[in-house]
Backbone as XML, in Angstrom:
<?xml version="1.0"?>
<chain id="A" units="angstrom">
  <residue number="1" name="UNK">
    <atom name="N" x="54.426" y="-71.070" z="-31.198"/>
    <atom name="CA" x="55.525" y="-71.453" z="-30.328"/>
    <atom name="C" x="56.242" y="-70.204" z="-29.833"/>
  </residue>
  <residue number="2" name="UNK">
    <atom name="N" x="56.414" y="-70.197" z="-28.398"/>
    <atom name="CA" x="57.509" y="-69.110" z="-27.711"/>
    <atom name="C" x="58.769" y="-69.254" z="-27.952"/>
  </residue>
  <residue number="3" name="UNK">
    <atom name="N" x="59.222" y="-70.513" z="-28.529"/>
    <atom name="CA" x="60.855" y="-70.826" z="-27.962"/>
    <atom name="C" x="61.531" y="-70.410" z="-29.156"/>
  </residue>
  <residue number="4" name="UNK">
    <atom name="N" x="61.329" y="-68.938" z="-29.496"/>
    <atom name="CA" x="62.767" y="-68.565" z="-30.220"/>
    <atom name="C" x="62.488" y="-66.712" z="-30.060"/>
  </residue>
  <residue number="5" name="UNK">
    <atom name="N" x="63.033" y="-66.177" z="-30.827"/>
    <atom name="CA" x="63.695" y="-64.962" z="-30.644"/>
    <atom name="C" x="63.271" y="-64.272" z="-31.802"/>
  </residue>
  <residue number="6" name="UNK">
    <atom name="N" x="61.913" y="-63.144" z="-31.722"/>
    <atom name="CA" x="61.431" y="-62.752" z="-33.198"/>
    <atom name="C" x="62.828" y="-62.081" z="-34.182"/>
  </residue>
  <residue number="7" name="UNK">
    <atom name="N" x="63.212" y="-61.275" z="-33.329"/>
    <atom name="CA" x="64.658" y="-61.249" z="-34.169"/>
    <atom name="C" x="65.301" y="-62.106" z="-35.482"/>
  </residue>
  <residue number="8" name="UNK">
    <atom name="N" x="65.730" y="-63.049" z="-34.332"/>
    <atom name="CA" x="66.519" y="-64.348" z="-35.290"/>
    <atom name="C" x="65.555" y="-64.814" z="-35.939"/>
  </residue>
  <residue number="9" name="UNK">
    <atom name="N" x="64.168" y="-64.704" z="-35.662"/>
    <atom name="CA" x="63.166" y="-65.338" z="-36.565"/>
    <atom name="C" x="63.171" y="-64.836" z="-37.768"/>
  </residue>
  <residue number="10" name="UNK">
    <atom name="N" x="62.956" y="-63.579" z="-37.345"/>
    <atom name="CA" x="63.077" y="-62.539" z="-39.360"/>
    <atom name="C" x="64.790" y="-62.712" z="-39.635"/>
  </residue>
  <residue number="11" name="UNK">
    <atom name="N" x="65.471" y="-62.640" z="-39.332"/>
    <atom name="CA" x="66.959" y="-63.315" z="-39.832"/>
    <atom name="C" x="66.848" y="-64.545" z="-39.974"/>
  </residue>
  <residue number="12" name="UNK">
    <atom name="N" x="66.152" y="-65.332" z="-39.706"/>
    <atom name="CA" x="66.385" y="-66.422" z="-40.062"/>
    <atom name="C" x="65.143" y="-66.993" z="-41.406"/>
  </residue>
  <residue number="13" name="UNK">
    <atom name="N" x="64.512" y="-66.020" z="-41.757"/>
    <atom name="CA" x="63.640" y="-65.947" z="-42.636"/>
    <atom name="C" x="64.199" y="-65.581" z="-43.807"/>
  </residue>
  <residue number="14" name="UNK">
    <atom name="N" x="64.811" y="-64.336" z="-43.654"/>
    <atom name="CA" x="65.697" y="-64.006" z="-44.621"/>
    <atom name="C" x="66.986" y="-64.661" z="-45.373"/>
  </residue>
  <residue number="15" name="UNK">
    <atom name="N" x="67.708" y="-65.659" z="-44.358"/>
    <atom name="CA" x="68.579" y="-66.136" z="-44.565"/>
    <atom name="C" x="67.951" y="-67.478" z="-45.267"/>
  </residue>
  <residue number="16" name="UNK">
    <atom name="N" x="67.160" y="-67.647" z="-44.758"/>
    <atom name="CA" x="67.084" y="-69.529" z="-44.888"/>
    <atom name="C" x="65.656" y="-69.712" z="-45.342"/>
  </residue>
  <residue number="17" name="UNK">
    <atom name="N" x="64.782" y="-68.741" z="-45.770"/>
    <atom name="CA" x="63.675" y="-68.949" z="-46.523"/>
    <atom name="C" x="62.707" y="-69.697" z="-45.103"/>
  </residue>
  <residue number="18" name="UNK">
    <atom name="N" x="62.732" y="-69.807" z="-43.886"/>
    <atom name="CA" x="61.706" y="-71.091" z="-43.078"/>
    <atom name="C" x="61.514" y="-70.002" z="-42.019"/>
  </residue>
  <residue number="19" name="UNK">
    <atom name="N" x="60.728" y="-69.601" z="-41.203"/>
    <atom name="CA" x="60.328" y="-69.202" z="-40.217"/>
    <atom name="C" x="60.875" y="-70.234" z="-39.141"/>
  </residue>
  <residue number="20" name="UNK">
    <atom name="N" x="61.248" y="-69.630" z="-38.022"/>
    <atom name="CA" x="61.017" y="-71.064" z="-36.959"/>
    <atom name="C" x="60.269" y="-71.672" z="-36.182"/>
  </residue>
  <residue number="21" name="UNK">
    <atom name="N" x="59.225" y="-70.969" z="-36.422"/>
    <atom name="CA" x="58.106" y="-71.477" z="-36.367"/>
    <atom name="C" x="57.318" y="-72.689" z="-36.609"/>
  </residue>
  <residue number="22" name="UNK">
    <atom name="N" x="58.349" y="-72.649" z="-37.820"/>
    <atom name="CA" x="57.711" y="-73.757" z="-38.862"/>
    <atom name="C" x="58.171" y="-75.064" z="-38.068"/>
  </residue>
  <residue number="23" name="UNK">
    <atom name="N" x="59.615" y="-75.411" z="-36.817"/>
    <atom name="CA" x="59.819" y="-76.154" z="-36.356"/>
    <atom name="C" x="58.483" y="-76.921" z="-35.855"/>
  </residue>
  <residue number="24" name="UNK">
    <atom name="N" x="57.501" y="-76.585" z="-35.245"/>
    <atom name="CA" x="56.381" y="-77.200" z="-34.252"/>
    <atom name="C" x="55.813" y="-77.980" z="-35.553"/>
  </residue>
  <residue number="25" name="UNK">
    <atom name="N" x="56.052" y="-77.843" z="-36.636"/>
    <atom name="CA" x="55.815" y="-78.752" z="-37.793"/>
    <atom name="C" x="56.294" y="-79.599" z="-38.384"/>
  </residue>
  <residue number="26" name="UNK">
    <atom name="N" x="57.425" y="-79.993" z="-37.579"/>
    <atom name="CA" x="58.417" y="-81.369" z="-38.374"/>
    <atom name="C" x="57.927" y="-82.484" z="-37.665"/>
  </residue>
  <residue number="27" name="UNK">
    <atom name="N" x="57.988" y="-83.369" z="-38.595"/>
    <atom name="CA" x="57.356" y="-84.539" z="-38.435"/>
    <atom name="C" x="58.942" y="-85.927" z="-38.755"/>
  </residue>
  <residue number="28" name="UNK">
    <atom name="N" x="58.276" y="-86.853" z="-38.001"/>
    <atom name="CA" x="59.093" y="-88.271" z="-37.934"/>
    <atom name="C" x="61.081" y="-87.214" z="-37.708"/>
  </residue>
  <residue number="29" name="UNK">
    <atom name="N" x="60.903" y="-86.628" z="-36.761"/>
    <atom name="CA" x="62.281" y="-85.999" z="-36.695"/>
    <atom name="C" x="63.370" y="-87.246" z="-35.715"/>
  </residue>
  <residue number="30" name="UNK">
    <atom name="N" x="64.620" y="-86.666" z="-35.638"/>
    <atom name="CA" x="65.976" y="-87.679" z="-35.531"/>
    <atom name="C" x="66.136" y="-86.401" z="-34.946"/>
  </residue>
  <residue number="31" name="UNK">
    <atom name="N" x="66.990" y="-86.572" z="-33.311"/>
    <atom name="CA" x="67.244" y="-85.916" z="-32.691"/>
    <atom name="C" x="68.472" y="-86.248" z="-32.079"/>
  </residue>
  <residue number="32" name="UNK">
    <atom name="N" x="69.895" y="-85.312" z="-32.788"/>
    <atom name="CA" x="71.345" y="-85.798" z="-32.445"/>
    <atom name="C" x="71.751" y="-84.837" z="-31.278"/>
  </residue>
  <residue number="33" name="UNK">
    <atom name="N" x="72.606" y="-85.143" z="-30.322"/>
    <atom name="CA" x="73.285" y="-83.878" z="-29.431"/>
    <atom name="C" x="74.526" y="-83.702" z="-30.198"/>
  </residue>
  <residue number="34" name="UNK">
    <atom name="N" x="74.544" y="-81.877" z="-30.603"/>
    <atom name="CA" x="75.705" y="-81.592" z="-31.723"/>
    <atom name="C" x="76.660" y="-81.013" z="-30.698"/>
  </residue>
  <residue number="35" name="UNK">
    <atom name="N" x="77.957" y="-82.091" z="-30.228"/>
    <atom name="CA" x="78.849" y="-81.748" z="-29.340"/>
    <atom name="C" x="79.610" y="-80.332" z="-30.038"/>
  </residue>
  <residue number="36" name="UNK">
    <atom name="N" x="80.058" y="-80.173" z="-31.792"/>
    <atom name="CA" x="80.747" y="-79.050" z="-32.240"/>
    <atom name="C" x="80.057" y="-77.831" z="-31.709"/>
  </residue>
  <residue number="37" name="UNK">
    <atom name="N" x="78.788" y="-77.516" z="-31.381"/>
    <atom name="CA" x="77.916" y="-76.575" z="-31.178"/>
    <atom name="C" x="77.542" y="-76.043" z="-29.433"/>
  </residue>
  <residue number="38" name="UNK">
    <atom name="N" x="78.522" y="-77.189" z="-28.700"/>
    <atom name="CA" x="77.732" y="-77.116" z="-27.407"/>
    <atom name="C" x="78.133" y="-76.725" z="-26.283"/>
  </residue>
  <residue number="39" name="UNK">
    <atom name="N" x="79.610" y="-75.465" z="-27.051"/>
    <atom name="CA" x="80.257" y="-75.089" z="-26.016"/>
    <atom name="C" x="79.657" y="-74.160" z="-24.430"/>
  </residue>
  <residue number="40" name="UNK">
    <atom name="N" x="78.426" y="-73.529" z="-25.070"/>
    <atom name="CA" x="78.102" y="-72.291" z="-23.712"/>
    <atom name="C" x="76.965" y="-73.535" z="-23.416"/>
  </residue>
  <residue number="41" name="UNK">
    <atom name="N" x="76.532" y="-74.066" z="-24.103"/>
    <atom name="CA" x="75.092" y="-74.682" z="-23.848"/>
    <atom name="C" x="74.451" y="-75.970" z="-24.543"/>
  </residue>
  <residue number="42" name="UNK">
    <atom name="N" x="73.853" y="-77.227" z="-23.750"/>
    <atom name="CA" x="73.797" y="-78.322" z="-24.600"/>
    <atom name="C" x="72.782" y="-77.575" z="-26.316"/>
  </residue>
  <residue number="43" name="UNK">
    <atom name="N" x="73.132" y="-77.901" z="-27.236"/>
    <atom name="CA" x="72.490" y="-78.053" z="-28.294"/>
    <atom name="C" x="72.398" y="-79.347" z="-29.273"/>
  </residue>
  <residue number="44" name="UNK">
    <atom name="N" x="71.019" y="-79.699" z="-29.800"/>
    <atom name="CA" x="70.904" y="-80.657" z="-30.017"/>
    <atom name="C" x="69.989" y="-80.177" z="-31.845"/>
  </residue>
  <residue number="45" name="UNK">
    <atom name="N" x="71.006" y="-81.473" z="-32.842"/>
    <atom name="CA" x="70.207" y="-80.974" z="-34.139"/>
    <atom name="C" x="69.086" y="-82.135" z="-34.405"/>
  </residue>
  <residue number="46" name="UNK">
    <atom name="N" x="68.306" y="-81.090" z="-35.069"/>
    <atom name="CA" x="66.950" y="-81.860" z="-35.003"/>
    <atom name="C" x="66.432" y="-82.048" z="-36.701"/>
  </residue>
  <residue number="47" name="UNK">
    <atom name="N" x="66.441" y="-83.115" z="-37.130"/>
    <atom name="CA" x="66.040" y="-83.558" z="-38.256"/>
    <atom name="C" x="64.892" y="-84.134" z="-38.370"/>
  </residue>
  <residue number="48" name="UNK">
    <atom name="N" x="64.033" y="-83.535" z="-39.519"/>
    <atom name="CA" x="63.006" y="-84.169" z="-39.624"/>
    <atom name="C" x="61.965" y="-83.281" z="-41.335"/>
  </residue>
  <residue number="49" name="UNK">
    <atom name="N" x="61.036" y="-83.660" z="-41.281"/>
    <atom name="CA" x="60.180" y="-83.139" z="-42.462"/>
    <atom name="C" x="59.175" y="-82.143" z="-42.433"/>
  </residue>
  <residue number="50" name="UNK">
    <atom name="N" x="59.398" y="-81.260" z="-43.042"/>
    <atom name="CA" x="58.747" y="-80.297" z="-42.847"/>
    <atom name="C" x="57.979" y="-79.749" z="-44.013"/>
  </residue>
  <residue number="51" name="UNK">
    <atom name="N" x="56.657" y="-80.514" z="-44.296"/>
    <atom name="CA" x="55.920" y="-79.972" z="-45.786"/>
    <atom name="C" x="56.475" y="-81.032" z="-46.687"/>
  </residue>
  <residue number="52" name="UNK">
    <atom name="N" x="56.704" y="-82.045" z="-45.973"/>
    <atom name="CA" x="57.623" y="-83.314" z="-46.953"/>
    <atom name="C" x="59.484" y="-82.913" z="-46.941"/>
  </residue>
  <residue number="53" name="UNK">
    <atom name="N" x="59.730" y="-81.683" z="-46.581"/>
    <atom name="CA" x="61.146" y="-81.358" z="-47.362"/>
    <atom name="C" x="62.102" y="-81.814" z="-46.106"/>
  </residue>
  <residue number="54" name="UNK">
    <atom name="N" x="63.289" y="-82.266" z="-46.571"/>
    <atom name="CA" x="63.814" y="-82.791" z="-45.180"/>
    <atom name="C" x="64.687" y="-81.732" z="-44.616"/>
  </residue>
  <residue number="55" name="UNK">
    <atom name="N" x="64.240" y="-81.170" z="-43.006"/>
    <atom name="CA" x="64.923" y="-79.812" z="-42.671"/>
    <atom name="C" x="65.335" y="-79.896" z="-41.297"/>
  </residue>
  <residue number="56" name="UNK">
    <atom name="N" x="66.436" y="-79.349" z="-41.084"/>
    <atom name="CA" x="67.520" y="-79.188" z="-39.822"/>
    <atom name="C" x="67.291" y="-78.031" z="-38.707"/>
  </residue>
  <residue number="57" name="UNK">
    <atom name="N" x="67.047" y="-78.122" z="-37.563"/>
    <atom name="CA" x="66.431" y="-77.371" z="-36.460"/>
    <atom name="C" x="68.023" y="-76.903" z="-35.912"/>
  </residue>
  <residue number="58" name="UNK">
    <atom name="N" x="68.171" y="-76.344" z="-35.275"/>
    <atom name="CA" x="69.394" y="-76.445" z="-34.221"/>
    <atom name="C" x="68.443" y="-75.740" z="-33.150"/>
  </residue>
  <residue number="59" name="UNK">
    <atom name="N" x="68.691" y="-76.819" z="-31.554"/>
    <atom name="CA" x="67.795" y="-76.783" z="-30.897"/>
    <atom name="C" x="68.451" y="-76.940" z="-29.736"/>
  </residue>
  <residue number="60" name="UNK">
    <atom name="N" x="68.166" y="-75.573" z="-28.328"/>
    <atom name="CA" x="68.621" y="-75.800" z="-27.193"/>
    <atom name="C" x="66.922" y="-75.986" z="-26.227"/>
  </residue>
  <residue number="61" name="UNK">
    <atom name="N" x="67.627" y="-76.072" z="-25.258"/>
    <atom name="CA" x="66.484" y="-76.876" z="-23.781"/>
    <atom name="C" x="66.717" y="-75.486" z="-22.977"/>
  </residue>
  <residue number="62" name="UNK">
    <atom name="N" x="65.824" y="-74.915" z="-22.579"/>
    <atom name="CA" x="65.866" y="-73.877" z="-21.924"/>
    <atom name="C" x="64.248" y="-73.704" z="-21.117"/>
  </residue>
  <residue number="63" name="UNK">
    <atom name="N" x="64.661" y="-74.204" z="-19.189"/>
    <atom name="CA" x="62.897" y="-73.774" z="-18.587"/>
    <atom name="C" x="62.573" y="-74.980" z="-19.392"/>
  </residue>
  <residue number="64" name="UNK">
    <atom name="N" x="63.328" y="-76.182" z="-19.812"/>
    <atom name="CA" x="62.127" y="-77.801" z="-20.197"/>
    <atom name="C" x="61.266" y="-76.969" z="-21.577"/>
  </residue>
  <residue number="65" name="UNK">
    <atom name="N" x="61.851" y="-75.998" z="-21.988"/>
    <atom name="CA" x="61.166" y="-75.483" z="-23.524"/>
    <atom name="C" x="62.042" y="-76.018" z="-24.667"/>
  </residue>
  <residue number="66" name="UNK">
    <atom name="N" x="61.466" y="-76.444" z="-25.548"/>
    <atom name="CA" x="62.909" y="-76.674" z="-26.951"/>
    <atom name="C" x="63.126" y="-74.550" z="-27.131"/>
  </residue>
  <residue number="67" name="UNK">
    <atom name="N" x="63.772" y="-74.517" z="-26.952"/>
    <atom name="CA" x="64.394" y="-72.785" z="-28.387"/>
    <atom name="C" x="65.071" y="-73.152" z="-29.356"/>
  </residue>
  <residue number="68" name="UNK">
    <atom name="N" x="64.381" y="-72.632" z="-30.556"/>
    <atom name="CA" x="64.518" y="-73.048" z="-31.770"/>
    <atom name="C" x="65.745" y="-71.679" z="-32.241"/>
  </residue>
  <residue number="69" name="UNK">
    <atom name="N" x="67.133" y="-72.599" z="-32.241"/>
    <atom name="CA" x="68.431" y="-71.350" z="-32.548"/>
    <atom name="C" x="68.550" y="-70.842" z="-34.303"/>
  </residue>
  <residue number="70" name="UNK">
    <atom name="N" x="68.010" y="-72.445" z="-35.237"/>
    <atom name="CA" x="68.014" y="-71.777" z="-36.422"/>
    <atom name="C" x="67.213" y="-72.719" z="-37.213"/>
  </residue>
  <residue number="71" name="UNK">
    <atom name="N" x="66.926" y="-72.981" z="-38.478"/>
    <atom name="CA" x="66.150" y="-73.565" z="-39.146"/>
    <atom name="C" x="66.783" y="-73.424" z="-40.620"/>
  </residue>
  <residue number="72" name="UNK">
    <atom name="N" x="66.701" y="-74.387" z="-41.192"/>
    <atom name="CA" x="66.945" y="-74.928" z="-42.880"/>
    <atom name="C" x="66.871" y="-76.083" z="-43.495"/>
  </residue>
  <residue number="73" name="UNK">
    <atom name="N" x="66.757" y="-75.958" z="-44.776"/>
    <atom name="CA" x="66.841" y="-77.423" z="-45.359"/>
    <atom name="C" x="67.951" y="-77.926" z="-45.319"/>
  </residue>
  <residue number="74" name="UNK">
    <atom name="N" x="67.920" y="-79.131" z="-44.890"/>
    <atom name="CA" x="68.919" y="-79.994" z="-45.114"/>
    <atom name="C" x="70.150" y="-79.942" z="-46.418"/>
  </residue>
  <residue number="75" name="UNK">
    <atom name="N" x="70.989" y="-80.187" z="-46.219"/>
    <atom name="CA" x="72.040" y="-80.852" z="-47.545"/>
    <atom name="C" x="71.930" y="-82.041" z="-47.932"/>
  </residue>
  <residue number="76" name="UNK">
    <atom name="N" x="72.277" y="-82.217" z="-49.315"/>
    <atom name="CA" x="72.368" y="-83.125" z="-49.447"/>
    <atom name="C" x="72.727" y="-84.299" z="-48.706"/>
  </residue>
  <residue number="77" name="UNK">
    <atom name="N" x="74.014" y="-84.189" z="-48.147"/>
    <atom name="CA" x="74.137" y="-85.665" z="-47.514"/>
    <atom name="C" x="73.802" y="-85.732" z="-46.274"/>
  </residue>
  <residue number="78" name="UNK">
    <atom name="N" x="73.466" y="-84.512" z="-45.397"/>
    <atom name="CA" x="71.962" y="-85.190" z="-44.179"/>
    <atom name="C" x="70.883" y="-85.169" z="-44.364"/>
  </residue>
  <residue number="79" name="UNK">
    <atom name="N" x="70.595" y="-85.115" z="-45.708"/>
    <atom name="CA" x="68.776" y="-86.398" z="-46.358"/>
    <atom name="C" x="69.700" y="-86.931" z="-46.380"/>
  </residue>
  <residue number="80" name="UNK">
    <atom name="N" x="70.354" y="-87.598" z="-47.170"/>
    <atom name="CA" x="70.963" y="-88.729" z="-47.528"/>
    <atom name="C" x="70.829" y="-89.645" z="-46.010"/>
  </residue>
  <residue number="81" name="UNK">
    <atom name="N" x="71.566" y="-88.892" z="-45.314"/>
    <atom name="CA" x="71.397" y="-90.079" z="-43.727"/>
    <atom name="C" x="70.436" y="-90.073" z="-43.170"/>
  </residue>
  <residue number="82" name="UNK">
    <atom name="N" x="69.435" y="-89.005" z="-43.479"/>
    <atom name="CA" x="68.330" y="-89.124" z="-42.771"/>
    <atom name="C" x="67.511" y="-90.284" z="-42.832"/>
  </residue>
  <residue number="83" name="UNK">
    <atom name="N" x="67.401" y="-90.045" z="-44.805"/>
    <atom name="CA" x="66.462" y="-91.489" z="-45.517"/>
    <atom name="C" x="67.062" y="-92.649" z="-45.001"/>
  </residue>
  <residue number="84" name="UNK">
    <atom name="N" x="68.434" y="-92.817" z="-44.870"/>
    <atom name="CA" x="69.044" y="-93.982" z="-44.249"/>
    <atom name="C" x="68.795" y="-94.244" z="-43.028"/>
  </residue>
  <residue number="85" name="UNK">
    <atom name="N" x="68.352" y="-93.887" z="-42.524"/>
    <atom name="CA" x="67.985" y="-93.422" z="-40.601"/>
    <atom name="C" x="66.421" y="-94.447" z="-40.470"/>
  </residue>
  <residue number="86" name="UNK">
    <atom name="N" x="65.968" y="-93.905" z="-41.979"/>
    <atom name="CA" x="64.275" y="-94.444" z="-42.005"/>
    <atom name="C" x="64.034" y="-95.593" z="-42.357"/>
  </residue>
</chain>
C-alpha cells in the first residue's frame, strides 16, 4: 500500500508495535467519521481485525486513496463496542 508516510510508518512502528501497512489487512472493519479529529481534513476511524486482534486505523481520503494516519490495538472498551457492533 502507498497511502501512508514511511516516516510515520517507522514511528508508528515504534510507538504502537503495527506497521501501517498492516491496515490492507483488517478484516470485517466498522468505519466511523471521527468529527474530534477532523478539523484540517475529513478523518474517519477504522475498526476492524487484524491477525484476529481487534485494531484502530485513523484514516483520511486523499486522490480517492484511504492514507493510513496511524494504527493500534484497540482498548478495551472499543472491542468491547466493536464485538457489540458484530
Amino acid at each position: 500500500m502507498d497511502g501512508f508516510d514511511d516516516k510515520k510508518d517507522e514511528k508508528n512502528r515504534r510507538r504502537r508495535g503495527l506497521s501501517l501497512a498492516r491496515f490492507d489487512d483488517m478484516v470485517d472493519a466498522i468505519v466511523e467519521f471521527d468529527a474530534d479529529h477532523s478539523e484540517k481534513e475529513d478523518r474517519y476511524k477504522v475498526i476492524g481485525r487484524i491477525d484476529g486482534i481487534v485494531s484502530v486505523a485513523s484514516v483520511t481520503y486523499r486522490n480517492q486513496q484511504a492514507r493510513v494516519i496511524s494504527l493500534r490495538r484497540a482498548t478495551p472498551r472499543e472491542r468491547k463496542d466493536y464485538e457489540d457492533a458484530w
